[in-house]
N, C-alpha and C positions, 0 to 999 in steps of 0.2 A: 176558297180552296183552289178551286184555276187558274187566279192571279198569284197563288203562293208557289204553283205549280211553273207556271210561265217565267215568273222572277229565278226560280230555279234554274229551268231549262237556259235562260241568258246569262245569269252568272255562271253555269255551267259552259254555254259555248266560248263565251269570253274566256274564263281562264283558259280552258284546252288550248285557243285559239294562241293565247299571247305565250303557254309554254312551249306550245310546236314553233312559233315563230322565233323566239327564244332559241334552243336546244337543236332545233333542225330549219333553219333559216333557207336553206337551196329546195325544202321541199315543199315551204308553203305560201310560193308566189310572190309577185310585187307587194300583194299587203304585207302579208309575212315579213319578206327583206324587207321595208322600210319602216315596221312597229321593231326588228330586231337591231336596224341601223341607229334609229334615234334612242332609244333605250341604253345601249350599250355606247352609246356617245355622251350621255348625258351624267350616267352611272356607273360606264367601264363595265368591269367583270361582278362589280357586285350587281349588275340587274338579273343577274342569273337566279338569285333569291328572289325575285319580285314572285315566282310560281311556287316556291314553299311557302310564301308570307301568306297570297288568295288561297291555297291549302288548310293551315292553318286555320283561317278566319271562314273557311266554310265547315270545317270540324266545329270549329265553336260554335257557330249557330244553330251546327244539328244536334249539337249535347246540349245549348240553355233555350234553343228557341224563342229566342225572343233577343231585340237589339238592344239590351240596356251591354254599357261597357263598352258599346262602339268605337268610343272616340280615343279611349284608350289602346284599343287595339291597332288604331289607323296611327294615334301617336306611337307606339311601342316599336311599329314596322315600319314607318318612314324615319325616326329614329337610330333605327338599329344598319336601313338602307344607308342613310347618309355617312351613319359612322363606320362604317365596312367601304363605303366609296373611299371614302378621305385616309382609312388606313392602309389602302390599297394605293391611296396618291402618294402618300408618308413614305410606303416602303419603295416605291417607285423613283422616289427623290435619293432614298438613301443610297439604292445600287445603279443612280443613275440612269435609269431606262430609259430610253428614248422617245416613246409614249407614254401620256401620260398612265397609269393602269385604274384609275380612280375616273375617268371620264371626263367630263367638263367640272361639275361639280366637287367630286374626290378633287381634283387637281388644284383648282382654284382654295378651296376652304385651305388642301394640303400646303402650299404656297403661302396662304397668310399666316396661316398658323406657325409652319415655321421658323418666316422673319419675325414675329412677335417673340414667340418661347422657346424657341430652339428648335432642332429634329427630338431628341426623345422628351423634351416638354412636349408638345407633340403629339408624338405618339401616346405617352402616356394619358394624357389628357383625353385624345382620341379613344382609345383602348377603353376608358373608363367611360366614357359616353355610350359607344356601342354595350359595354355591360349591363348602362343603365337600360338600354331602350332592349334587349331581350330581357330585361327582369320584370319592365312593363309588361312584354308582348308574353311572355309565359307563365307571367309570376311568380319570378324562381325566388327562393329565398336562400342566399347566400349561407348566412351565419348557419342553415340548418345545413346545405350543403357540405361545409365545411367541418360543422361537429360531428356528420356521419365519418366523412373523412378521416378524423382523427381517432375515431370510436373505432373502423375498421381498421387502420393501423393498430391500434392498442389492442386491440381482438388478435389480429396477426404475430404481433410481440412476443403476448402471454404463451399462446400456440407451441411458436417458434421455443418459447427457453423451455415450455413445460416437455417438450419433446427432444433438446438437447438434454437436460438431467436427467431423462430415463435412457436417454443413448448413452451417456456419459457413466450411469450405473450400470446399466449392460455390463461397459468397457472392463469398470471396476471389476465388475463380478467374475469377468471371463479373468481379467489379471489374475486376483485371489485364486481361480481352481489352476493357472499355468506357474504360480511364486513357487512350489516347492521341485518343480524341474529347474528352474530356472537357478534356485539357490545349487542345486547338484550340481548345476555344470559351469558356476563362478567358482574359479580357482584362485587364492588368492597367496600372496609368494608366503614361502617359508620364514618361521626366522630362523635367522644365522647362528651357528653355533655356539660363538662370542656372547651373542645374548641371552643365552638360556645358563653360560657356566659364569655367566660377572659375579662379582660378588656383591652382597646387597648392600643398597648404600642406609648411611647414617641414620636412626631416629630422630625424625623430625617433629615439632609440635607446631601450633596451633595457636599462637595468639591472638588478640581483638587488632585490627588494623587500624592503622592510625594516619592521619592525613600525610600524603606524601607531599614533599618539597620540593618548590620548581627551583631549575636548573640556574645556575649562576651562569651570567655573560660576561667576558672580558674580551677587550678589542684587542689585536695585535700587530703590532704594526708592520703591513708589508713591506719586504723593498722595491729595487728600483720603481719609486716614484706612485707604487700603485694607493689606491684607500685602503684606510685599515681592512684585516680578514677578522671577521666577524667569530670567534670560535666558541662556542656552547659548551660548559662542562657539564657530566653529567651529576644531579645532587649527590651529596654524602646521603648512605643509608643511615639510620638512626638505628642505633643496637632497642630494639624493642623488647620489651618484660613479658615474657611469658605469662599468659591468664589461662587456657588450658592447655593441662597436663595430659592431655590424652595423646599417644603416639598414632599418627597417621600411616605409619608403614610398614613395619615388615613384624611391629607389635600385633597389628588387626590381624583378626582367626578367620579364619572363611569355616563355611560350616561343613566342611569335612576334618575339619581340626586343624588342617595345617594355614601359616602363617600366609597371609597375602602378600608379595612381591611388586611394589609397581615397577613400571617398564625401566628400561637402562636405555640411557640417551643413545646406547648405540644402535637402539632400532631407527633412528633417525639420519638423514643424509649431511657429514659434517661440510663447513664451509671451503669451498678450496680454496686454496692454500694462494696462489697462484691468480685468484679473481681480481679485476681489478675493482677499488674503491667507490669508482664511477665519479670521483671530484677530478672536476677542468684542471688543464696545468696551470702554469702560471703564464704562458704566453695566448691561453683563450681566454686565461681571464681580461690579461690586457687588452687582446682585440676587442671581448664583448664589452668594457668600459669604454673606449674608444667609439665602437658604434653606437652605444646607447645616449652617448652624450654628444654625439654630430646628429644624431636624429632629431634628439628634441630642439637640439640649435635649430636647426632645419623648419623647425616649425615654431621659431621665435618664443622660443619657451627656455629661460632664464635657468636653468637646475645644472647639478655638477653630481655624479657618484661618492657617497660620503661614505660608504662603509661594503663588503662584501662577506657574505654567511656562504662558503660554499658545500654543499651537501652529496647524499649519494645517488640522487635522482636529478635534481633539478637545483640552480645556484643562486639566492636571493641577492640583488643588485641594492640597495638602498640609496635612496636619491633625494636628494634634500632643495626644494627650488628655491630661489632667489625673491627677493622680497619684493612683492606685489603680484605672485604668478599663482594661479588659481589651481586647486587639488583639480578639478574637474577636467583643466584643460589638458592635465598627463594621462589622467582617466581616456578619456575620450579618444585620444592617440594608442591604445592597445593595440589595434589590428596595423596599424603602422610601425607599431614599434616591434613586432611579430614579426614584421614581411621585411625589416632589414636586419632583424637579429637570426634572419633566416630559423624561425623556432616555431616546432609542431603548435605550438599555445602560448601562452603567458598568462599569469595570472596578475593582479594589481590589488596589494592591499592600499587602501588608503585613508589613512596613514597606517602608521605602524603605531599600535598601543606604547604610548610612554613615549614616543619616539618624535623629533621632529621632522621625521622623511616619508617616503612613499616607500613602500617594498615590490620589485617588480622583479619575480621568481619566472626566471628561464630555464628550461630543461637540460639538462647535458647533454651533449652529443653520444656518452654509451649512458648504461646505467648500470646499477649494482644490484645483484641477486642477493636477497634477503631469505635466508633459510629459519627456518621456526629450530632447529637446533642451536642456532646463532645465539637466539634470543633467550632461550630455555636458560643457556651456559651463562649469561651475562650478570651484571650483579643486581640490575633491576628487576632478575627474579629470584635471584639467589640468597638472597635479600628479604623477599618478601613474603611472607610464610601465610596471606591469605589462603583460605581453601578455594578460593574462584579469581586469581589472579592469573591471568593469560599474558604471554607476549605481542605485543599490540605491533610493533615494525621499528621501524629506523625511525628517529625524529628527523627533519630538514636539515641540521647538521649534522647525522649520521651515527647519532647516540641513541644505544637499543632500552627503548620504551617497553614499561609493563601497564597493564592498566588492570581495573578490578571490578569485577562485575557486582560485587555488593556495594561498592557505593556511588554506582551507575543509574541507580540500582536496576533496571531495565535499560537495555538497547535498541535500535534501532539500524539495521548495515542496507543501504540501497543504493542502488546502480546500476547501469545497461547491462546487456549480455558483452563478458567476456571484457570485464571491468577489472575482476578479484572478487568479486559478493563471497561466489561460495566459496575460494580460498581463504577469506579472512576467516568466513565459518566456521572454516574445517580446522586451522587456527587455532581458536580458541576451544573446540570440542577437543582438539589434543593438549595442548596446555593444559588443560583441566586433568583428562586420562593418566597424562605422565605425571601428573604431582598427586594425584587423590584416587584413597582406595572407592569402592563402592557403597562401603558403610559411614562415608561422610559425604559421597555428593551421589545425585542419582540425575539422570537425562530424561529427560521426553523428546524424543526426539521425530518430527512432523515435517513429513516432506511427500508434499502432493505430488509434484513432479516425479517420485520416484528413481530418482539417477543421482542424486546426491549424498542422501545419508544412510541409503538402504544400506551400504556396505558394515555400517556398525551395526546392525543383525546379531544376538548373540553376545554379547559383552557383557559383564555382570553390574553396567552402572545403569541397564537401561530399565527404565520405572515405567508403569501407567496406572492410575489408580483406579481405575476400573477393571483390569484385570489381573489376575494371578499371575505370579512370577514365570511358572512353567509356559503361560501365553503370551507374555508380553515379546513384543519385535516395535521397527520405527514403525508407526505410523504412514500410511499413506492414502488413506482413503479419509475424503472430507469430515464428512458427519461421524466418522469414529474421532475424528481429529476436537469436532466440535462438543460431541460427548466427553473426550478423555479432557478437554479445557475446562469444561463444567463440573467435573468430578474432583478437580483440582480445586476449585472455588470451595468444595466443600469440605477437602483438606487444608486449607487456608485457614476456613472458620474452624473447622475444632482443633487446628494447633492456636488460635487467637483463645478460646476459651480454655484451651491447656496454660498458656502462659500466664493468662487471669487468673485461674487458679493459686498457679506458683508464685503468685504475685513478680512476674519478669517481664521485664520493657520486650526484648526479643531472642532469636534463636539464639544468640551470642552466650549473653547472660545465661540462660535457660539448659543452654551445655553445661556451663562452668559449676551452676548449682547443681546439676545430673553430675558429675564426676564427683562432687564431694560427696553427694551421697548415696553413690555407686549405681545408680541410673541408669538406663540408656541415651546414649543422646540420638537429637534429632538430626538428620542427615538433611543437608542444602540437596533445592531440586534447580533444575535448568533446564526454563524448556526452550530450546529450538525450532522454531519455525522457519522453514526454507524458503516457503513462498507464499505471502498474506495473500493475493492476488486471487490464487483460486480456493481458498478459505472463504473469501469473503462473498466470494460466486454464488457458492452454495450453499454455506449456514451464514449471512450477515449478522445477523439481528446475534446467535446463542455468540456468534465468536465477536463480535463487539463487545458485546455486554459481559460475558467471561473476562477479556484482556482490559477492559475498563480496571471491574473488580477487582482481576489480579493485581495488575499495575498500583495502581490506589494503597491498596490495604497488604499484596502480598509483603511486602521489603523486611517488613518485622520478624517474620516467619521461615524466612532462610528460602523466598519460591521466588527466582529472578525470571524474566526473560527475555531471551534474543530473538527480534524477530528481523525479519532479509524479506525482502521485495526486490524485484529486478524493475517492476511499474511504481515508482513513486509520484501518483496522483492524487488528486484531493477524494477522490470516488474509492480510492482502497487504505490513503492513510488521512482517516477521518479526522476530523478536529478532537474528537471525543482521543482517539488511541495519541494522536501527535503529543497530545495534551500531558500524557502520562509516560512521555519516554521522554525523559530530559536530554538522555546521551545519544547522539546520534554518528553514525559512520558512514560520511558518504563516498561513495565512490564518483568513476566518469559517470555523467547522464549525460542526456542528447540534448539539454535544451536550458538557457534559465530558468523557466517554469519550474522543471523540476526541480533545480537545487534550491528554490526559494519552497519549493516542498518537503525537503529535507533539513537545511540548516536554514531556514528564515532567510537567506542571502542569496546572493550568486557567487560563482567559485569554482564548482564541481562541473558546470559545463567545460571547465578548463584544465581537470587533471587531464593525464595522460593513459590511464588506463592501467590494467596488469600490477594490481597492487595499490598505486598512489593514490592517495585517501585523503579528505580531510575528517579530523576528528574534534566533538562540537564537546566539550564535559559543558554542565549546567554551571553558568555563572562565567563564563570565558569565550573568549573567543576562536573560531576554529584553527587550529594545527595542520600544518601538513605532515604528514608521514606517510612512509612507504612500508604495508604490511607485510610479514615473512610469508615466502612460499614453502608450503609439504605437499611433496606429491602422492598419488596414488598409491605406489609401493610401500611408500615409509606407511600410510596409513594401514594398507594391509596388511602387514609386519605388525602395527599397533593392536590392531583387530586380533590377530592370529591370536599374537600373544596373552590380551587381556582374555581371549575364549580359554584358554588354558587355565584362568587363574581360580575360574567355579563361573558361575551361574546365576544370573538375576536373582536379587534374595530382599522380600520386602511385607511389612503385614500390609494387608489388604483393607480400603476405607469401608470396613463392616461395623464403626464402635457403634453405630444407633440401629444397625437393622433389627430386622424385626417385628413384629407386631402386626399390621395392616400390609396384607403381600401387596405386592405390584400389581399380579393381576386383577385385586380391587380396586385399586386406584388407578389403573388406567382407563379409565372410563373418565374419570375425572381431569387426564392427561398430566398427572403430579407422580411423582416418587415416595419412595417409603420413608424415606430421610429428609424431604422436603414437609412430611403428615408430620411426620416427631418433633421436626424442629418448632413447625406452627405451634404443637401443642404444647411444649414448652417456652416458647416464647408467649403463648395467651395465660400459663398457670402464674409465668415470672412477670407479667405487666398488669393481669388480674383488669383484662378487656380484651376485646376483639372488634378490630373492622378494618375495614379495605385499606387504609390508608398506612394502618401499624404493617400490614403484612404484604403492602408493597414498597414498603419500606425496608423490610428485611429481606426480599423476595426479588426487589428490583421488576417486577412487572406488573402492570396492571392484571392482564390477563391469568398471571399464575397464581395472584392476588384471588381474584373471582374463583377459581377452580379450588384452591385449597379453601376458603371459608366455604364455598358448595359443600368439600366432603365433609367439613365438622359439622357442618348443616345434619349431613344425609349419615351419618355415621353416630350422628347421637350425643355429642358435645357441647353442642349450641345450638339456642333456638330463640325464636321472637315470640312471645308469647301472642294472644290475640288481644288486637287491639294498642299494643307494643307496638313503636319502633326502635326500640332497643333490644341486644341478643341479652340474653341470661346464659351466664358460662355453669356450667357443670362442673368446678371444680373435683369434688370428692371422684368422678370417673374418668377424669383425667389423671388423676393422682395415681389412682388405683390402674388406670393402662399402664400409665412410665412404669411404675414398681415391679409389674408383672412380665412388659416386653423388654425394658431397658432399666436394668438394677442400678449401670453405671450411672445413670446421669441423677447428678445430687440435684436432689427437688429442693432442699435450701438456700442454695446460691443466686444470688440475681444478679446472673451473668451479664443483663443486660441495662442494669441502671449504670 
C-alpha cells in the first residue's frame, strides 16, 4: 500500500512538474525552461498535449486499477503525439511559415511525406493516422459516432417539418376565418354594355372528335438571291358528322327556367389592328443568313442556309452541311453561334424530322402579342366543336393552333416564374368557359398558392364532389385539395360501372345513348392544378396515388386533368405521375435538368419566356409555339359575367351512402363507400383477402383496415382452427338490399 502510495506521489510530481514547465516555462526555473525547450523542439506545439495524454492515462488507472492495456495506451498517445506533430509540419509547409510548427520531428516526417504523396496525400494520410491513434487512446468508435449523428439529424428533420405543417395549418386556418372580407373588398371590372345586349350566337352541337391533320409545307422561293422561305399552311378543316344532337348553348335551361347564354367574344380584348406580326423583314433576314454562315465558315464547318420558316416570335434558319461534317460539330457551336447572331438564346434541332438539315431557331428582334381572342376567332377553333378544345397559341410560322384536352388526355404545363405557366392556364380555363355551358363541363379547380384561380370564386362550372353545390369555391387548402382528388377516384368508378352497365366504351358513346333515350348526359370534369409542388408537401402518398388512378383509368369517363408546376423536379414530378401525362407543355426553366424532366430532352432551357412554349403530344416530337395572352380584366369581365348566369348546379357522390356511418368506421380509419364497395366486391368474387382488396383499394394498409371491419362487424370470420375466412353471404345480401336498393346484387361488375 506505501509503495502504491509512493508510485502515486512521483507520477503525481512528474506530471505537475512537466505541465507547469510546459504552460508556464519563465516560472519553473532552469529545469523547467529546458524540459519546455527540448520538448517543444522535438514536437513543436503539439507537446502541449503531452499533459492531457499523463491525464488521461492517470484517469484510467484509477477507474481499472490495474495495468493490463498499457501498452495500448502508450501506443494510442505517441501515435496520436506524432500525428498532431507532422499535421502541424503539413500545415506549416503549406502557408509557408518560417518555422517549422511540427518541431523536429512533425517537420522532418512533414518533408518526406510530402515529396512522396503530395501536400494533401499528406495531409490526408496524416489526418487519418492521428484518427487512428485517438481511437486507440479512447476507443472511440467511429461508425457509432457517426449513426448517432445521422439519427440526430433525422430526429431534428422530423421536428422541423412536424412543426412547419402545424405553422402552415395555423396560416390556413387564420386565411379561411380573413376569405370572406377579403372577397368584399375584391372588385372586379364591370361588363360593358355591348356584352349584356349581343345577340346570342348560333346553336351549336357536339360531335365525337376526330383526329386532326397536320399542316401542309410548301417552300417559296425568295428573291434577290435569298433560301427558299419556308411557309406553313394551316390544314383544311374536315366538315365533321354530327353524333350528338344535344345543343350546347343558349338550348341549356339553367334551373331557374331561363336559357343559358355563354359569353360573347366581346368580353375579350380584340387584337390591334396596328400590331406588328413580329416576322424579320427581308434585309434581317439577309443579314442573319449572312452571319450564320460566316460563323460556321469561321469554325471550318462546311454548311450553307437551305431554307428559312420565319414566325412570330423567333425565325428558324435551316442549314444543311456539306458532306463529311459532323451533326455534333454545329451542335456544339450554339453559344458561338448566339454571341455573333447577337441572340438572347438559340435553340438547335438536330436534325429536323424528314429533313436533311439542322434547324437553328433565332428569336426576333420584337415579338408578337398573341391574344386568346385571336385564337377563339380563328378557324382552328371554329372548326372544332370539341367540348374541351382550347386555343393553344401561334405555331412557329404564326398559324393559330387548337389543341384538345380529351385526347391529351391529361396534361402537364411547367416552368420558372414569370415563364407564361399560369397564362397558358388561365388559357385554357377560358377557352373552355367561352365555348361550354355548365351542364356539359364542370372545373375543380386547386390552387394552393391562392393568387391564381381564386378569382373564378362563383361561376356555375365550378364542381367538388365532396361538397354541395351551395359550398363549393376553388380549392386552396392541401388536404381538402387531397380529399376532393380522392372523392373523384370514386366518381371515376361509379361512372366506370354506369357505362358497364350500358354496355358503353366511354363518356362519348354513353351521351349519344342518353339523348336517344332522353337521358341525362354526363358532364366532362377538368381538374386544375396550379401548383403540384405544395400538394405533394403535404399529402404525397393520397395525391400520387389519386393522380396515378385518375390518370390510368379516368380518360374513359370524360375526368381530364391539367396539372402546372413552376418546380419541375424528379421529387415533385415522380416517375409514377410523368408516366401517365403523355402531353406535356413546357415552358422557360433554368436548367437542362429540368427540361429533360419535362419533355425527356433539352430545349426549354432555351425559350424565351412570356408565353414561348414547347409543346410535346404523345408520339411526336416537340413544337414551338407561342401561347395567347388574357389578362386580368378580360378574365373578370368572364367571371362577372358567368356569376350572372345561375350558380354551381350538380348531384352530390351520395349513390352508395348509407348503412355503416363514419363515425363507426372511423376507428377503423375507412369510409362508408369504401365498407360497401369491399362488400360488394367479396358477394361479386365470392372470397376475401388482402390481396383481392388491395387490389381494388390500391393499399396495403387500407387493405388491412377494411378486412379488420368485416372482421369486427360480422361479415367474415376464420373459424378455429381455420386459416381461411368463411364469408357470410346471406348478411351481406341482406345489408345491400336494406342500406343500398340501387346496387344490382346480380351483376358481376367485376369479372
Amino acid at each position: 500500500m506505501l509503495a502504491q502510495a509512493v508510485r502515486w506521489l512521483l507520477v503525481g510530481l512528474a506530471a505537475g512538474f512537466i505541465s507547469w514547465a510546459l504552460y508556464v516555462p519563465e516560472a519553473s526555473g532552469s529545469a523547467g525552461q529546458w524540459v519546455h525547450n527540448n520538448l517543444t523542439l522535438v514536437l513543436g506545439s503539439a507537446a502541449f498535449l503531452i499533459p492531457i495524454w499523463i491525464a488521461y492515462a492517470m484517469l484510467w488507472y484509477t477507474r481499472t486499477d490495474n495495468l493490463k492495456g498499457l501498452i495500448s495506451l502508450s501506443l494510442g498517445g505517441g501515435v496520436s503525439l506524432i500525428a498532431s506533430s507532422t499535421v502541424l509540419g503539413i500545415t506549416a509547409l503549406m502557408v509557408e511559415a518560417k518555422a517549422p510548427w511540427g518541431g523536429v520531428i512533425g517537420g522532418f516526417l512533414a518533408a518526406n511525406l510530402v515529396r512522396s504523396i503530395g501536400m494533401i496525400g499528406a495531409f490526408v494520410f496524416t489526418l487519418a493516422l492521428l484518427l487512428l491513434g485517438l481511437q486507440i487512446l479512447f476507443e472511440i468508435s467511429w461508425i457509432s459516432i457517426v449513426g448517432r449523428l445521422l439519427s440526430t439529424l433525422n430526429d431534428d428533420y422530423h421536428t422541423w417539418k412536424k412543426e412547419r405543417e402545424e405553422l402552415k395549418s395555423l396560416f390556413t386556418e387564420a386565411a379561411k376565418k380573413a376569405l370572406p372580407e377579403k372577397k368584399e373588398k375584391t372588385g372586379i371590372a364591370s361588363i360593358p354594355k355591348a356584352a349584356k345586349t349581343k345577340e346570342p350566337r348560333p346553336e351549336v352541337v357536339i360531335p365525337e372528335p376526330e383526329p386532326e391533320i397536320a399542316p401542309e409545307v410548301e417552300p417559296v422561293r425568295a428573291e434577290n438571291g435569298l433560301p427558299p422561305i419556308i411557309e406553313s399552311k394551316p390544314a383544311p378543316q374536315p366538315k365533321k358528322e354530327n353524333k350528338e344532337t344535344s345543343p350546347i348553348e343558349n338550348g341549356t335551361v339553367r334551373a331557374e327556367g331561363e336559357p343559358y347564354r355563354l359569353p360573347d367574344l366581346d368580353l375579350l380584348n380584340p387584337k390591334d389592328p396596328e400590331a406588328s406580326d413580329g416576322k424579320p423583314t427581308e434585309a434581317e433576314i439577309r443579314d442573319a443568313v449572312s452571319s450564320l454562315e460566316e460563323t460556321l465558315k469561321s469554325f471550318n464547318i462546311n454548311a450553307k442556309v437551305s431554307g428559312i420558316s420565319p414566325g412570330p416570335v423567333i425565325t428558324r434558319y435551316e442549314v444543311s452541311p456539306g458532306s463529311g461534317v459532323k451533326v455534333s460539330s454545329i451542335v456544339s457551336r450554339a453559344d458561338d453561334i448566339a454571341l455573333a447572331m447577337r441572340a438572347r438564346g438559340i435553340r438547335i434541332i438536330a436534325p429536323i424530322p424528314g429533313k436533311a438539315a439542322i434547324g437553328i431557331e433565332i428569336p426576333n428582334s420584337r415579338g408578337a402579342m398573341v391574344t386568346l381572342r385571336e385564337l377563339l376567332e380563328s378557324e382552328s377553333m371554329t372548326a372544332n366543336d370539341s367540348p374541351l378544345a382550347f386555343g393553344l397559341g401561334l405555331s412557329s410560322g404564326g398559324h393559330p393552333l387548337a389543341a384538345d384536352i380529351q385526347k391529351m388526355p391529361h396534361v402537364l404545363v411547367a416552368g420558372a416564374t414569370n415563364s407564361g405557366k399560369s397564362v397558358m392556364v388561365h388559357s385554357m380555363i377560358a377557352s373552355i368557359l367561352m365555348r361550354m355551358p355548365p351542364d356539359r363541363v364542370k372545373l375543380i379547380l386547386i390552387d394552393p398558392k391562392r393568387i391564381e384561380l381564386t378569382l373564378y370564386d362563383g361561376i356555375p362550372h365550378l364542381y367538388d364532389p365532396k361538397l354541395p353545390p351551395e359550398e363549393v369555391q376553388v380549392i386552396t387548402n392541401a388536404k381538402d385539395a387531397a380529399r376532393a382528388l380522392k372523392a373523384l377516384v370514386r366518381v371515376m368508378e361509379d361512372r366506370l360501372e354506369k357505362f358497364q352497365a350500358h354496355r358503353v366504351r366511354d363518356i362519348q358513346q354513353y351521351n349519344r345513348e342518353a339523348i336517344k333515350k332522353g337521358n341525362k348526359q354526363e358532364f366532362y370534369i377538368v381538374v386544375v392544378l396550379d401548383e403540384l409542388a405544395d400538394l405533394m408537401l403535404v399529402s404525397r402518398d393520397i395525391v400520387e396515388d389519386s393522380i396515378q388512378r385518375l390518370t390510368q383509368m379516368a380518360r374513359a369517363t370524360g375526368i381530364h386533368l391539367v396539372i402546372a408546376t413552376q418546380r419541375p423536379s424528379v421529387d415533385v414530378l415522380t416517375g409514377v405521375i410523368k408516366a401517365n401525362l403523355p402531353s406535356r407543355i413546357a415552358m422557360r426553366v433554368a436548367s437542362k435538368v429540368d427540361s429533360k424532366v419535362i419533355i425527356d430532352g433539352n430545349g426549354a432551357e432555351a425559350l424565351l419566356g412570356k408565353g414561348d412554349a414547347l409543346f410535346l403530344e404523345p408520339g411526336q416530337d416537340p413544337a414551338r409555339i407561342q401561347g395567347g395572352y388574357v389578362t386580368t380584366e378580360e378574365l373578370g369581365r368572364l367571371v362577372e359575367y358567368l356569376k350572372t348566369q345561375g350558380a354551381p348546379d350538380y348531384p352530390r357522390l351520395d349513390t352508395m351512402a348509407g348503412g355503416e356511418s363514419a363515425a363507426d368506421l372511423a376507428e377503423f380509419g375507412i369510409e362508408p363507400l369504401e365498407f360497401t364497395m369491399a362488400l360488394k366486391l367479396v358477394l361479386e368474387r365470392k372470397r376475401v383477402s388482402q390481396d383481392l382488396l388491395k387490389a381494388k383499394f390500391g393499399s396495403s394498409a387500407r387493405a388491412t383496415n377494411i378486412l379488420s371491419a368485416l372482421e369486427v362487424k360480422g361479415f367474415i370470420n376464420k373459424p378455429e382452427g381455420s386459416n381461411r375466412w368463411q364469408i357470410l353471404f346471406d348478411k351481406i345480401e341482406d345489408y345491400l338490399s336494406a342500406n343500398h336498393p340501387q346496387v344490382n346484387l346480380q351483376k358481376k361488375a367485376f369479372e
